[in-house]
N, C-alpha and C positions, 0 to 999 in steps of 0.2 A: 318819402323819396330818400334814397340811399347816398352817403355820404360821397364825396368822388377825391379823387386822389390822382396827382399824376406818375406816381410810385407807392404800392405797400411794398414793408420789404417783411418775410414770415420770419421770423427770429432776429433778439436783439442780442445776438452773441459779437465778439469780436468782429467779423465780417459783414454781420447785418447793420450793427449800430455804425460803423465806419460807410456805409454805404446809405444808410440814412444822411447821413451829417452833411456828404458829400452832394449828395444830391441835392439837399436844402441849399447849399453853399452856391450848385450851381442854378437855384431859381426854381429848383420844381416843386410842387406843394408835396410834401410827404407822410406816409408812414406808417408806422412802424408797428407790427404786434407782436407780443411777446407775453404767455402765458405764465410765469417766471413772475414772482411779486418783487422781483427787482431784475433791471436790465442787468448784461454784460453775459447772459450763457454762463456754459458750463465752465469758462475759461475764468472771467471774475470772479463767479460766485461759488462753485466746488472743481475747482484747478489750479489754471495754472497761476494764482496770485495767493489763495492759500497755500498754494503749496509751496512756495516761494517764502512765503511769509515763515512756516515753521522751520524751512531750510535756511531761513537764515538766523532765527532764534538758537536752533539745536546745533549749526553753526560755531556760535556764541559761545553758547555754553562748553563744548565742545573745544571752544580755541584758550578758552580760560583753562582749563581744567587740565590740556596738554602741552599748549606752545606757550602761556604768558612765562613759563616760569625761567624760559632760553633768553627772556628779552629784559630778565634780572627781577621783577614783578611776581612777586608774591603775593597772594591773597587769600592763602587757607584753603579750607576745606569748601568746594563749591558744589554748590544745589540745585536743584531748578522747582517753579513751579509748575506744573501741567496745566493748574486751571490758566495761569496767567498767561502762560504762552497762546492757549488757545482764545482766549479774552483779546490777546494781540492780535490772534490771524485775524478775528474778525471783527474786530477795527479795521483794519486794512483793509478787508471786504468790505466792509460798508461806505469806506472814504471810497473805494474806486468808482463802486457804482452809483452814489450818490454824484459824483463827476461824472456820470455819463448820464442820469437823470439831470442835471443845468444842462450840458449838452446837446442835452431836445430842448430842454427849454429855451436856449439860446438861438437856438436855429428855427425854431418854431414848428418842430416835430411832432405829432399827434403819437402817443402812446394808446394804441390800441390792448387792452388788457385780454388777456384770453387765449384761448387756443385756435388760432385759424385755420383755415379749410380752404382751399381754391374751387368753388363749385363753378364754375368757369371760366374763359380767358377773360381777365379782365373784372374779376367780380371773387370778392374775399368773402365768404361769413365767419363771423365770430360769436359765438355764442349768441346763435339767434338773428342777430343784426349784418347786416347786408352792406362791405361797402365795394365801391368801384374804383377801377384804376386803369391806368394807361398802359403801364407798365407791371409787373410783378417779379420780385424776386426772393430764391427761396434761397434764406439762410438758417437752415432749418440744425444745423450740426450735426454732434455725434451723440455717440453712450456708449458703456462699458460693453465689450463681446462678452458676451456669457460662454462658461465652457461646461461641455458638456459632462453631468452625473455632479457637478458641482455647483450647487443652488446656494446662491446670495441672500444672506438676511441684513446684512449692516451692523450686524450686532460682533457675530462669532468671523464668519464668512464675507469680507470685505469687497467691495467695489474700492476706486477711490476715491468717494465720500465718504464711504466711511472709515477709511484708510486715514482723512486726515480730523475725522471728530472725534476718535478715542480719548476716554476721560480717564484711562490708566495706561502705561507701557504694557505693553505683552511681554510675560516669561520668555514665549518663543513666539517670533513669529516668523507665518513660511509665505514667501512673495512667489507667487506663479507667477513668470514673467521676467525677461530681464530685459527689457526695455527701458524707455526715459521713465516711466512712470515707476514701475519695478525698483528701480535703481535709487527713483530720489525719493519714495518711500520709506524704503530698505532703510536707506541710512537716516533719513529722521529715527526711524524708533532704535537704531543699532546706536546711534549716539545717547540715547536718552538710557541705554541698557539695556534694550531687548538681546535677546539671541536669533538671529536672522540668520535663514534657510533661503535662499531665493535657486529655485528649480525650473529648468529652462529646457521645453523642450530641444533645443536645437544642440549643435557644439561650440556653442559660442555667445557673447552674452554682446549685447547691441547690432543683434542685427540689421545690416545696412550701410552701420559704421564701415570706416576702413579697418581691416583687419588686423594692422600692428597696435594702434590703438585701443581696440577694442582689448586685445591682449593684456595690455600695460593696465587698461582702468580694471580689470578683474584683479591684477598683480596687486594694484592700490587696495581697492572695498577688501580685498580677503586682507590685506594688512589691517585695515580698519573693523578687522571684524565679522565680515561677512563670508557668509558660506555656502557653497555654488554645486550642484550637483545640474551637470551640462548634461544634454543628450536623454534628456529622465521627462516620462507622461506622467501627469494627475491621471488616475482612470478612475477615482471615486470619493466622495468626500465624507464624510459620518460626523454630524455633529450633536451628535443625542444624547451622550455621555458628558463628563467635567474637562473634556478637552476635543478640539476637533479630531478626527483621526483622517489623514489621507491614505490613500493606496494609488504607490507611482510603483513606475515601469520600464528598462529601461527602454531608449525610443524606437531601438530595434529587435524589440522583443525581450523575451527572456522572464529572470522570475522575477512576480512581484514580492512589495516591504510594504511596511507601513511607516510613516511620519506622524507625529502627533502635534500640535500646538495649540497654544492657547488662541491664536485667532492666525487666520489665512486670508490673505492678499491676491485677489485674482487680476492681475496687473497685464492680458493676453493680448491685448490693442482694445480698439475703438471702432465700430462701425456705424456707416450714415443714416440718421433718422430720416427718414422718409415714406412711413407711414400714416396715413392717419390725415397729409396733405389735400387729396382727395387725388391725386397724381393718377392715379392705376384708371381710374375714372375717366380720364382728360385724356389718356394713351400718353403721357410723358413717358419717355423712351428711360428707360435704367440698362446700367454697365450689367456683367456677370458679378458682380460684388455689391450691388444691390444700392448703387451710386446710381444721381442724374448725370446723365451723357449731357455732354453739351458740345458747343463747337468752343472754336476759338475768341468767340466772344461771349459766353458763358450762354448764349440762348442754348433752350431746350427744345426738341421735336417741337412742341406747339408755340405759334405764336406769340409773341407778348410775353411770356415766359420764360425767365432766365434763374438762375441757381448759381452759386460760390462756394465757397469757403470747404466745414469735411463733408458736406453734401455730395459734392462733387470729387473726383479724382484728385489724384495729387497726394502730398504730405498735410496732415491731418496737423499742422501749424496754425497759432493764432494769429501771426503775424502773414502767413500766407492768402490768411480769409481776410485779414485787411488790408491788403494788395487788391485782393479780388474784389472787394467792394468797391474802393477807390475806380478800380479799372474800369468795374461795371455802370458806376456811376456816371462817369466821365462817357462812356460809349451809348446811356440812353442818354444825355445829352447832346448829342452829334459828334464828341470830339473821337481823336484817337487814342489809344490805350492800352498798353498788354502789361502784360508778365512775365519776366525773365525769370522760368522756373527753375533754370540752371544755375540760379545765383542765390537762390533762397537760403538760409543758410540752418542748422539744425542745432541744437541748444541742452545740453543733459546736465541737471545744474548740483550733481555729485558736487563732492570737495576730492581733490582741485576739479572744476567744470570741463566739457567736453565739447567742443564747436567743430564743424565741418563744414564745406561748403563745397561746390563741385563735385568730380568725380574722385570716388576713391581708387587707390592703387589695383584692387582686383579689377575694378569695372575697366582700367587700361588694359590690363593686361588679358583681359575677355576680348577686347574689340580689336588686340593687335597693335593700340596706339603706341610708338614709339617716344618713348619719356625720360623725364631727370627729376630725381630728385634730389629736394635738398631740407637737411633735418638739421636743428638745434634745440642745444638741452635748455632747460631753465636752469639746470643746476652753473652754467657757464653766464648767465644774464643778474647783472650785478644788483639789479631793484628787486628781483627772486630771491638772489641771497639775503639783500636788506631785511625784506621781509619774512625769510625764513620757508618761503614756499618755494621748493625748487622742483618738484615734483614734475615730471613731464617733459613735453616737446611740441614744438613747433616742427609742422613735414608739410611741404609745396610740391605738387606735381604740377611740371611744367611739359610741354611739347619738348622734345629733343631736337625739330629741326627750326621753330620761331620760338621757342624760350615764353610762349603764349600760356598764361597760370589754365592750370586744367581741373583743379583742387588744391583743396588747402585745411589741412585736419590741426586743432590744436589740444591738448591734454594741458591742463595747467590754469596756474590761476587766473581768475577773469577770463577765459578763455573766450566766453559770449559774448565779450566787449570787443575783445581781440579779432575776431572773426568778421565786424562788421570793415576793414580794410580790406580781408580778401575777397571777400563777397563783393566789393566793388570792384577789384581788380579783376576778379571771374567774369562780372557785369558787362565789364566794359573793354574785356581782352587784352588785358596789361599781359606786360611780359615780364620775367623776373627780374630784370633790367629794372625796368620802372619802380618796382616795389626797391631794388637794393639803390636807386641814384635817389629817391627821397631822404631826407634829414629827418631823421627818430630823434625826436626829444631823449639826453642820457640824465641821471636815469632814471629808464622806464620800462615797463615788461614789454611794450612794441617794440623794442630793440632785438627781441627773438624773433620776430615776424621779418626785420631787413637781414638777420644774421642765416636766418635762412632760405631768403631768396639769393643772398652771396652765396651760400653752403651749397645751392643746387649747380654752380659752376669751379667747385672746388677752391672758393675764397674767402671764406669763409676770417672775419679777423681773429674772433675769439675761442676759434677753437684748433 
């Protein structure tokens, strides 16, 4: 007789393990499979915490080597390990997902091991074994988009896995890509000494971003070193020889060049794993992008069957897919539950970092919305100066006729921390009123966040 469940959830990435937990929390028996020899997805175990982890190593090294020496601190000639650093990321990886292995233990979560299948509503196999459930959800994630004439080995031709388990710097390396991932690549190995190419098909590098900003962090990374050929195709890759060879193009034509490096970053997004579920089988409806459709409470076409996190539409955020578990959890529970997709907020964890939240200034000015803005430097915000990091700005789009926040972009340091006050204020339709009559701890770098909701009505104190 086959095991029964009143929730499996298919994948224990960001989204599925927060949706496991939650569901235990609220009394239903669950759980969880995950073919992955440790939980936590692509985000704990090859993303977003190692990548975090080397971003802030190379960071380090990086802030020694430039800035100790303004703040009178001497220290010679500074080095770094490779193997240690990477000995650090994954420490790091293993403390996270060992906390999310007690985490089922503690909720009393079954770890199903393996690769699941939905051979009907209500009915998982895994490897052979059969179980049942009430419920099903798939939080099945993403994977790298391959691009095309450009074949991945992990060796020479990187994904970003192996973008962060390199056991030398690269001479050169060339980032297809200027995206989040592109970007906080890039600068791990441009810190460590590489020489970084990062080639982008579009004109412009963070697409999505708002567009002054986007400007400004290209201004920074080419300061820092990097080197940006916008508007340029990969159309071929050659890696046969003692170096890779590319062939780009530019994107409206014209002649081709060649690029060489010693290893190549294919950094072009992420698309949703969804094969292999038994889905096509079951008629689960999919988007044009090769996404589960779902409604507004994440069920799919068939019954009993619901979906989250990059499975589904949306930003391909981990912090999104744990929203959506939370949500999803709570709604096969009986309760109520959504997602305020407007208020999510987006995270590029470059030096100085990049946060957004809401609409940016083109998307106003596409819709017609009538707006104000209001910008302030870091270089004017006195805890910036302290610490030497003035780099950037704080910019709030507000309505011009309720002063209701409509976006909020920040370039600067901590910028990801910073961003979690606008993201409420977007939440909860603060106006810039609200954000400038709160008291900012002085001094602090949230004092750019009030200086600029003042700034959007020309009162700005400090400037």
């Amino acid at each position: 007789m086959s095991e029964a469940f009143d929730l499996i959830v298919l994948g224990a990435g960001p989204g599925g393990y927060v949706c496991a937990i939650r569901a235990a929390q609220l009394g239903m028996r669950v759980a969880c499979v995950e073919g992955r020899g440790t939980l936590g997805g692509t985000c704990l175990n090859i993303g977003c915490i190692p990548s975090k982890a080397l971003l802030q190593s190379t960071e380090e090294f990086h802030h020694a080597g430039h800035a100790l020496s303004a703040h009178g601190i001497s220290i010679g000639q500074v080095a770094f390990d490779l193997a240690k650093m990477q000995a650090r990321k994954d420490a790091v990886v293993e403390a996270n997902v060992k906390g999310v292995e007690y985490l089922f233990r503690k909720n009393k979560i079954t770890w199903i091991k393996g690769w699941g299948r939905i051979a009907a509503p209500g009915r998982v196999e895994v490897d052979g074994a059969t179980y049942e459930a009430t419920h099903i959800v798939v939080a099945s994630g993403s994977e790298s988009t391959p691009l095309q004439n450009v074949g991945t080995d992990e060796k020479r031709i990187l994904t970003s896995t192996g973008g962060l388990a390199l056991e030398a710097v690269p001479a050169h390396l060339v980032v297809i890509g200027a995206g989040y991932i592109g970007l906080e690549l890039g600068s791990v190995w441009r810190r460590l000494g590489a020489e970084v190419t990062v080639v982008e098909f579009l004109d412009r590098i963070l697409p999505g971003m708002d567009g002054e900003i986007s400007k400004q962090v290209q201004r920074i990374l080419a300061k820092q070193g990097l080197t940006f050929r916008l508007g340029t195709k990969v159309t071929e890759a050659d890696a046969t020889g003692n170096q890779v060879r590319l062939r780009v193009q530019p994107r409206d034509g014209g002649e081709t060049s060649e690029l060489s490096a010693d290893a190549v970053l294919v950094a072009v997004g992420r698309r949703a794993v969804t094969e292999r579920l038994g889905l096509a089988e079951l008629g689960v409806r999919l988007d044009g992008q090769g996404r589960i459709a779902t409604d507004e409470r994440f069920a799919t076409s068939v019954p009993s069957i619901h979906a989250i996190g990059d499975a589904i539409a949306g930003p391909m955020l981990a912090h999104k897919a744990m929203d959506e578990g939370t949500a999803v959890a709570e709604i096969l529970a009986g309760r109520v539950a959504r997602v305020n997709y407007h208020a999510i907020p987006g995270v590029v964890y470059t030096w100085p970092e990049v946060a957004a939240v809401g609409k940016t200034e083109e998307e106003l000015k596409s819709s017609g919305t009538a707006y104000k803005v209001g910008k302030f430097p870091f270089t004017a915000t006195p805890r910036a100066r302290a610490m030497g990091e003035t780099e950037g700005f704080v910019k709030i789009l507000a309505d011009a006729a309720t002063d209701e926040v409509l976006g909020a972009h920040i370039l600067g340091p901590d910028a990801g921390t910073l961003i979690a006050e606008l993201a409420m204020a977007v939440a909860f339709g603060a106006s810039i009123e609200d954000i400038a009559e709160i008291s900012h701890a002085h001094p602090t770098l949230s004092e750019a966040v009030k200086e600029a909701a003042l700034a959007a009505d020309g009162r700005a104190i400090h400037l």
